[in-house]
N, C-alpha and C positions, 0 to 999 in steps of 0.2 A: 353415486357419481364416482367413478374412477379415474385416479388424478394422475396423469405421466409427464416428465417433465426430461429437458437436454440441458446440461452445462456445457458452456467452451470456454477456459478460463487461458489464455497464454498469457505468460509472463518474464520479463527479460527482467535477469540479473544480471548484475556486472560482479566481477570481483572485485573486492574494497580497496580503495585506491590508499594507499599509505603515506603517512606524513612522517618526516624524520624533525622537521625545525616549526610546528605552529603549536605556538603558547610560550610558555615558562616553564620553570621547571617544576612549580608548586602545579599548576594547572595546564594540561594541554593535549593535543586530540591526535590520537595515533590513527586512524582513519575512517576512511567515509565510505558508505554502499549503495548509489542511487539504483532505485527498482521501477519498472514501469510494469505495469499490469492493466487486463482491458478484461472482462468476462462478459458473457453472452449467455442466456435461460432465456427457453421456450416451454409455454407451460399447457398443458391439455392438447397435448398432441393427435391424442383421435377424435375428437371433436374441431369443429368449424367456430362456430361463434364464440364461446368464450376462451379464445386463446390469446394469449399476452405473449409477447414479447420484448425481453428487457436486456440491458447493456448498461455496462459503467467502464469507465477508465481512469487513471489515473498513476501517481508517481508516490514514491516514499525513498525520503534521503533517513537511515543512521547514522549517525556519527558516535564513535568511540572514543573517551576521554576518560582520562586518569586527571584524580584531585589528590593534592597532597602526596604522590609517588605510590599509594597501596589501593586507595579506591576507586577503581573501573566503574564505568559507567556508561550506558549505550541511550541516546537523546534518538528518538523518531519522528519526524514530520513527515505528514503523507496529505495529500490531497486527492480526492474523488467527484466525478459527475455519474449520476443514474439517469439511463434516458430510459423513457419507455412512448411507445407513438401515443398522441391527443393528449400529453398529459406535461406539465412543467418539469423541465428539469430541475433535478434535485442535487447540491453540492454536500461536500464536507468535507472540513480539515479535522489534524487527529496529531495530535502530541502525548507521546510518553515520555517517561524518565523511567528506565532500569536500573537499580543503583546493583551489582556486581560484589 
């Protein structure tokens, strides 16, 4: 069986929006980078019957914080949906810490 398959991944960045006055001085967040992204796979493209086709979209905020004036730190939340046709969507959130 010989398996072929297409990605179509587009994705909007922005450039990080900067903050001059949010926190304190011990703690506070020099800026933020919201992403939006959507991708698209088709899969067994020379074949008829068993080809799938799948999609997910979704957004992811960073935000960059310094603790204590020397330790950087980049915080991610992102959220996704996967579709695929006759089948439940499927979600998911996703949290990191980078500590820098």
């Amino acid at each position: 069986m010989r398996f072929s398959w297409t990605p179509n991944a587009p994705r909007s960045a922005r450039s990080p929006l900067r903050f001059t006055r949010l926190g304190t001085p011990g703690f506070y967040v020099t800026w933020a980078r919201p992403a939006l992204f959507a991708t698209g796979i088709v899969t067994n493209l020379d074949a008829g019957a068993p080809r799938r086709s799948l999609a997910d979209a979704g957004g992811q905020v960073d935000l960059r914080f310094t603790m204590l004036s020397r330790l950087s730190m980049t915080l991610s939340v992102g959220y996704a949906v996967a579709f695929e046709k006759h089948r439940r969507d499927r979600d998911e959130l996703m949290v990191s810490l980078k500590v820098l």
